[in-house]
C-alpha positions as CSV (number, residue, x, y, z in Angstrom):
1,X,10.8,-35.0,-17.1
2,X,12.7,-31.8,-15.8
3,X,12.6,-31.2,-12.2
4,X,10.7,-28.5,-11.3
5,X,12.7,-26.2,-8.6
6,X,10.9,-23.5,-6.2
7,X,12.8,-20.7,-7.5
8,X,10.7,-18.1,-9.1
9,X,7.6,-18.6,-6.4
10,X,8.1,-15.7,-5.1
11,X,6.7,-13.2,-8.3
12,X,3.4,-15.0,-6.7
13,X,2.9,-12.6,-4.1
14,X,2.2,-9.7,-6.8
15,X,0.0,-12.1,-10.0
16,X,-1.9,-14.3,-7.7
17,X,-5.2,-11.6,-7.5
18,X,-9.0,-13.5,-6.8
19,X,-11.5,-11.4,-8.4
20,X,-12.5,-8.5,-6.9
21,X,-14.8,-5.6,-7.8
22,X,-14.9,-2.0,-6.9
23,X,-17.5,0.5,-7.7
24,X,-17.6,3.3,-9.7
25,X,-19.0,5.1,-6.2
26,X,-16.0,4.4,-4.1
27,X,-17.2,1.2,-2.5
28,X,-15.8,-2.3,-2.9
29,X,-18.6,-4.8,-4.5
30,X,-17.3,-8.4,-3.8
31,X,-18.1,-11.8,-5.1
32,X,-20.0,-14.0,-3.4
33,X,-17.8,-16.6,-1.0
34,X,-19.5,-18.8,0.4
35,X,-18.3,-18.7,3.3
36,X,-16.6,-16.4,6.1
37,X,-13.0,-16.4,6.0
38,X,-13.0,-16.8,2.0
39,X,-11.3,-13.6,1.9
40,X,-8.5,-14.5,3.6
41,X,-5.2,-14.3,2.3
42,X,-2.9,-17.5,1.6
43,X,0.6,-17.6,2.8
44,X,2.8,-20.6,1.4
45,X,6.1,-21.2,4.1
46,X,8.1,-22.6,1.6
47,X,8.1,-20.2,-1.4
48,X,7.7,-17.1,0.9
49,X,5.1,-15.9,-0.7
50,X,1.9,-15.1,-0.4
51,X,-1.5,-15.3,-2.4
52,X,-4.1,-12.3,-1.5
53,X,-7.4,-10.3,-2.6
54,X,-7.3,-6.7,-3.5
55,X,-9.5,-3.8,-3.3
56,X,-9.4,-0.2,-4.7
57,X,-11.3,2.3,-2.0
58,X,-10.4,6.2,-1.4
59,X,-7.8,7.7,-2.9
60,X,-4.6,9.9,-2.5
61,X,-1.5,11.3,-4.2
62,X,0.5,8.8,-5.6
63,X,2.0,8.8,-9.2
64,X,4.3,11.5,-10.0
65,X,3.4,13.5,-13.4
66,X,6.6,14.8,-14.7
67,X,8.5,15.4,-18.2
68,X,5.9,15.3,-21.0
69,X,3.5,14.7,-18.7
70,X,3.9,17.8,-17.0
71,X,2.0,20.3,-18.7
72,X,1.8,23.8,-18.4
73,X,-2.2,23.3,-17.8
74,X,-1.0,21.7,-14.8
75,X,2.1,23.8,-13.8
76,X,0.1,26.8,-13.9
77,X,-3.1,25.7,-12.2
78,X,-4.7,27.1,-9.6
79,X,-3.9,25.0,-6.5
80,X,-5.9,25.5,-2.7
81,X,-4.7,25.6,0.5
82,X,-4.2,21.8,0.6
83,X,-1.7,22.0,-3.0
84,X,-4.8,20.6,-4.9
85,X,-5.6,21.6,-8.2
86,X,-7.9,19.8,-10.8
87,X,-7.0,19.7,-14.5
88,X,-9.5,17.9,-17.2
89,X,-11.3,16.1,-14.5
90,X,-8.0,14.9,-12.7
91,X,-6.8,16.1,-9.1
92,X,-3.2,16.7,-8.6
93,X,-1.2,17.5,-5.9
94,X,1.9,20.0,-5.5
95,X,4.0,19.9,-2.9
96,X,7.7,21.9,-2.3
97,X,10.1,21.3,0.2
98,X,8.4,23.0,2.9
99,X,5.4,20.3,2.6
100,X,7.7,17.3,3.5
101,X,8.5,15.3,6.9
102,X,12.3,15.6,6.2
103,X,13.4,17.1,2.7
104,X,16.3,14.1,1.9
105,X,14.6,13.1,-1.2
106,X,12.8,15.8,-2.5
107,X,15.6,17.2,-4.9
108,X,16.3,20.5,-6.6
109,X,13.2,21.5,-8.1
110,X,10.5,23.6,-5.9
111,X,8.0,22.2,-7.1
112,X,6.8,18.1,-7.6
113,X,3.6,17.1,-8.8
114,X,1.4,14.1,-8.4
115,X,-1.7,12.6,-9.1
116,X,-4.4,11.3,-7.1
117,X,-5.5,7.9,-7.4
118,X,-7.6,4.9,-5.7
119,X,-5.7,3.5,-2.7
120,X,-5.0,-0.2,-3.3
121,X,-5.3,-2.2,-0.2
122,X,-4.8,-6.0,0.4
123,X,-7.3,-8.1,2.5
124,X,-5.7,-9.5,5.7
125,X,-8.6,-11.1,7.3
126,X,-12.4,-11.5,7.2
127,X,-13.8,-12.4,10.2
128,X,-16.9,-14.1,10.9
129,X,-19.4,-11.0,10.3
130,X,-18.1,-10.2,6.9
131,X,-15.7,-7.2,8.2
132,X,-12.5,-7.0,6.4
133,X,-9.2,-5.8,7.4
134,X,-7.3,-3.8,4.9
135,X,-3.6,-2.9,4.9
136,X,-2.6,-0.3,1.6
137,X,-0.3,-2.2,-0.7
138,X,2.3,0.3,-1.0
139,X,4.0,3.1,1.7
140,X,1.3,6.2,1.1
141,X,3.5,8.8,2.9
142,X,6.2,10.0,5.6
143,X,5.9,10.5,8.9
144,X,7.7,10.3,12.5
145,X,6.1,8.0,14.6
146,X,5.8,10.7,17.2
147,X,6.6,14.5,16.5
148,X,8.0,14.8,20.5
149,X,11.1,13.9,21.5
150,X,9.9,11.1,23.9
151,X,8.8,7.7,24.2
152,X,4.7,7.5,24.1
153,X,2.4,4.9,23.7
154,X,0.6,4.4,20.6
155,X,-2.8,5.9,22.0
156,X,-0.9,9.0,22.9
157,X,1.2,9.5,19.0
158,X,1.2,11.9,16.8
159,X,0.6,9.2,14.1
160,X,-2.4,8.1,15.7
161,X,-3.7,11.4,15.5
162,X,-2.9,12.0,12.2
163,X,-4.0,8.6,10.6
164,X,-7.3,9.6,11.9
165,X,-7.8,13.2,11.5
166,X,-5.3,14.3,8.3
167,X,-5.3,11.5,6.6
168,X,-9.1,9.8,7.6
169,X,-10.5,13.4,5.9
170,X,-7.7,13.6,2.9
171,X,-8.0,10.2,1.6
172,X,-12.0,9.2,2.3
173,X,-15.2,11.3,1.1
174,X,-18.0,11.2,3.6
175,X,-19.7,8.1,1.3
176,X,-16.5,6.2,1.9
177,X,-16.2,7.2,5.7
178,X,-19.7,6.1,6.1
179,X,-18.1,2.1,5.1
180,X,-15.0,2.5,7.6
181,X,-15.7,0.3,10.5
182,X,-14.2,1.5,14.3
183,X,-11.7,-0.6,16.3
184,X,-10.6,0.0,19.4
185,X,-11.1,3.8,18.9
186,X,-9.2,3.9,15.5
187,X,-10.8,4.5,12.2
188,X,-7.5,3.6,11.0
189,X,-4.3,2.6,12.4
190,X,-1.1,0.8,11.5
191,X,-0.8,-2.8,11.2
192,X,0.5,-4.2,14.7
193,X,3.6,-6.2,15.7
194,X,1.9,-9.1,16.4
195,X,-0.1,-9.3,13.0
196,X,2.9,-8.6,11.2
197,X,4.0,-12.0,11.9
198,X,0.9,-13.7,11.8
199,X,0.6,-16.6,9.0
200,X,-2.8,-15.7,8.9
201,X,-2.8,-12.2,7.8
202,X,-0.5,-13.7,4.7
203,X,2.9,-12.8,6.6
204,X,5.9,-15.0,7.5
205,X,5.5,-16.5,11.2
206,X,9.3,-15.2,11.9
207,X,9.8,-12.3,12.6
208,X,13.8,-12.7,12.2
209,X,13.1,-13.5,8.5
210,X,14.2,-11.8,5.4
211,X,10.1,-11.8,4.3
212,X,8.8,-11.2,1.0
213,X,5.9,-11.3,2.6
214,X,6.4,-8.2,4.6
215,X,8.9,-6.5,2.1
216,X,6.9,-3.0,0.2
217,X,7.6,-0.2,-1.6
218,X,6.9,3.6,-1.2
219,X,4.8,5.5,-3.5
220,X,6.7,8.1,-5.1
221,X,4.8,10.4,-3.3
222,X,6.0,9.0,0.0
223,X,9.3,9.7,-1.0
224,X,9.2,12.5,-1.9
225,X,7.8,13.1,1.5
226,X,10.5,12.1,2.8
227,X,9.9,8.1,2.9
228,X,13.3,5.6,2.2
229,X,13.4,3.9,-0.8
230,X,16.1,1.7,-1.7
231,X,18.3,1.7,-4.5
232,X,20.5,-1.3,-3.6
233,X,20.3,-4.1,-6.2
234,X,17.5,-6.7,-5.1
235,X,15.7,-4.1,-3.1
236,X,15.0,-1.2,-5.5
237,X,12.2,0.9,-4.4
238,X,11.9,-1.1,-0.9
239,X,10.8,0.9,2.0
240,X,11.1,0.4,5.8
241,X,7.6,1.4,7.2
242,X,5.7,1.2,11.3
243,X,4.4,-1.1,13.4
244,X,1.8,-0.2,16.1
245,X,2.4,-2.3,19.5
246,X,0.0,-5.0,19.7
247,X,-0.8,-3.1,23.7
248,X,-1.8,0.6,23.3
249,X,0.0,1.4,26.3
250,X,3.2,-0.1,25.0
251,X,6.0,2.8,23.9
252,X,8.0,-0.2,21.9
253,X,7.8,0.5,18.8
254,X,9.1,-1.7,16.2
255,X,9.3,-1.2,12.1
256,X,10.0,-3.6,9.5
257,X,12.9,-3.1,7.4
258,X,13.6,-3.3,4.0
259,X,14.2,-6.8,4.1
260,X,11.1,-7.6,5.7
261,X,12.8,-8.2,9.0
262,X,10.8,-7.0,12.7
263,X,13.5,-4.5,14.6
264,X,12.8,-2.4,17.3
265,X,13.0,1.4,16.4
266,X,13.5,4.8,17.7
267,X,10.2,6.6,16.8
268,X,11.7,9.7,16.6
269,X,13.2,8.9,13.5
270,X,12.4,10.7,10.0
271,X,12.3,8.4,6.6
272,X,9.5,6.0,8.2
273,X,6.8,5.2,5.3
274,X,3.4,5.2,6.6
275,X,1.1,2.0,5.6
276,X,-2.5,2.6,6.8
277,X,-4.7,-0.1,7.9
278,X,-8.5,0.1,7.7
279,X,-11.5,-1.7,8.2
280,X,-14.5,-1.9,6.3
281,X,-17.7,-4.5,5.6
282,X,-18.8,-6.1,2.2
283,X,-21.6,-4.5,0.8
284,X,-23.2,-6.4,-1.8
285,X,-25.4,-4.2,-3.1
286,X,-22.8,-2.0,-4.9
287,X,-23.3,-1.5,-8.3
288,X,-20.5,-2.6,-11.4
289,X,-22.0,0.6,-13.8
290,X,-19.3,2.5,-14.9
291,X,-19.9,5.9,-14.5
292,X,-19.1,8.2,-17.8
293,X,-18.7,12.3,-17.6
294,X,-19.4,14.5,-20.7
295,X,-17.4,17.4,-19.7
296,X,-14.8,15.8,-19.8
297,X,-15.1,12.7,-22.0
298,X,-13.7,10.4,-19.3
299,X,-15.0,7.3,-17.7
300,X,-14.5,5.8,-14.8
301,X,-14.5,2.0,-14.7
302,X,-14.9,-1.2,-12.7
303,X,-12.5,-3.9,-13.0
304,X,-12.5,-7.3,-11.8
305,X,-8.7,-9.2,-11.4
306,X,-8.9,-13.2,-12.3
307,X,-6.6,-15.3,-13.6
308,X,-3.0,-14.6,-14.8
309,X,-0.3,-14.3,-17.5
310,X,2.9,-13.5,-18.2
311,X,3.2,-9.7,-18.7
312,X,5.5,-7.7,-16.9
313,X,9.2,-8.3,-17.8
314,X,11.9,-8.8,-14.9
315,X,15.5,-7.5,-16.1
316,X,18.5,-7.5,-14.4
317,X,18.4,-3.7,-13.7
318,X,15.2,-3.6,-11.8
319,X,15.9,-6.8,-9.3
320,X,19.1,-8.2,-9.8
321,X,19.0,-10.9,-7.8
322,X,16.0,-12.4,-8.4
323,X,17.1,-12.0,-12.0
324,X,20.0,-14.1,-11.6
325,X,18.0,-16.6,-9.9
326,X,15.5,-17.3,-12.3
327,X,18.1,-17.3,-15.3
328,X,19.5,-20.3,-13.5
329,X,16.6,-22.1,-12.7
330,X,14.9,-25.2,-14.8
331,X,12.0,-24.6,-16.4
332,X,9.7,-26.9,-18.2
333,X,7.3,-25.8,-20.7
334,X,8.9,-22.4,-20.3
335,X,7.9,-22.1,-16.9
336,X,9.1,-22.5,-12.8
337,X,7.1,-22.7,-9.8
């Protein structure tokens, strides 16, 4: 029999979904569990990687529509004060220059569009009263840690602020606020240092560690709001994104790199992604009904994730490394663990 190597473990992290349902309405329906904590996410030391639940709730510019996608219906819309427009039932967003943190990736053009869509967020921890904690899978946007030119503490930055008032009224209707639990005076906040290395949240215990486990990508929104994002073979499309101090008094602010390695950090500095963090509770009473509109001959469906197979390709262009990797590992039955 071939000997199976570990190589390859690590595509686990993003096919290893439990089933999870989410509501026409905005508000995640869940399984039944069993029991508390069944929620919890899975991390395995020696493959790096780590097995988690997702959920779909609120939602917020993301995709960017361009080429033949960009049509003149949407070009020429008629967009609000906030650069929304709607076109066939879909929201878009336009922003120019002038609408990003810093204007490094933004390009030529005075004008990008995107389109909103559900937020993704992974389930870091269920506690004992069926509250989850959700961390968005991907960077949603760019901003300074704190606008000032001075060390503050987390209850006193401009992040805070804006987490909770820009982008608590952007991304959530008042159903969906309604579900957002409270912490510690945040409706939402950034995930802290000391959960960032915590084994239970699904993340590496090292905080010196080049972690899959703690390694995401921006949206192409973010980045175009100003947001890093990698180009360097192995990383493409990796952003470096904040930390909160674990004390609210604390000014050290630390970020995690593209790598997935903890580093202190000036928070002055532009090209930070922004990755919320929210609580909510399970609400079981949530209906699975998709939800069909006439005008414009669209429906909005449910979806449950279980199970997996083999579907998107890895080529050496879009992660080299990992590419080379599995091209020299031993397979049996076609596969590697």
């Amino acid at each position: 029999m071939e000997k199976k190597t570990g190589i390859g473990k690590r595509l686990l992290s993003m096919l290893l979904v439990a089933a999870v349902m989410v509501t026409a309405q905005g508000m995640p329906a869940f399984a039944e569990t069993g029991s508390a904590g069944a929620w919890n996410p899975t991390y395995d030391a020696d493959s790096d990687t780590t097995a988690l639940h997702t959920v779909s709730f609120g939602s917020y510019p993301q995709t960017e529509v361009a080429e033949d996608e960009l049509t003149e219906e949407i070009t020429q819309a008629i967009y609000d004060g906030a650069g929304d427009a709607w076109v066939d039932g879909v929201k878009y967003r336009r922003i120019s220059k002038n609408d990003t943190d810093n204007s490094d990736y933004f390009g030529t053009e005075p004008y990008r569009y995107f389109k909103w869509e559900k937020i993704n967020w992974h389930v870091l921890h269920e506690d004992e009263n069926g509250i989850l904690t959700l961390m968005a899978g991907q960077g949603l946007d760019c901003k300074k840690y704190n606008e000032e030119n001075n060390a503050v503490s987390w209850g006193d930055s401009s992040i805070r602020e804006w987490l909770n008032q820009a982008f608590y009224n952007t991304a959530f209707n008042s159903s969906e606020q309604g579900k957002i639990q409270e912490s510690a005076g945040d409706k939402v906040c950034l995930l802290s240092d000391e959960q960032a290395v915590n084994i239970e949240y699904g993340f590496s215990g090292d905080s010196t560690q080049n972690s899959y486990s703690r390694r995401r990508q921006a949206s192409a929104y973010a980045n175009a709001r100003g947001a890093f994002a990698d180009a360097q073979s192995g990383y493409e499309g990796n952003c470096w994104w904040w930390l909160r101090p674990w004390s609210e008094y604390s000014s050290d602010v630390q970020r995690v790199t593209k790598e997935g390695v903890l580093e202190t950090w000036d928070m002055t500095k532009t090209y930070g992604a922004v990755i919320p963090v929210i609580q909510i509770e399970q609400d079981s009473t949530s209906t699975l009904s998709p939800t069909y509109n006439s005008s414009t001959d669209k429906t909005e469906w449910n979806y449950v994730s279980f199970g997996s197979y083999p579907q998107a390709e890895i080529d050496a262009e879009s992660d080299r490394a990992l590419y080379v990797q599995l091209e020299n590992a031993t397979y049996e039955n076609g596969e590697v663990e």
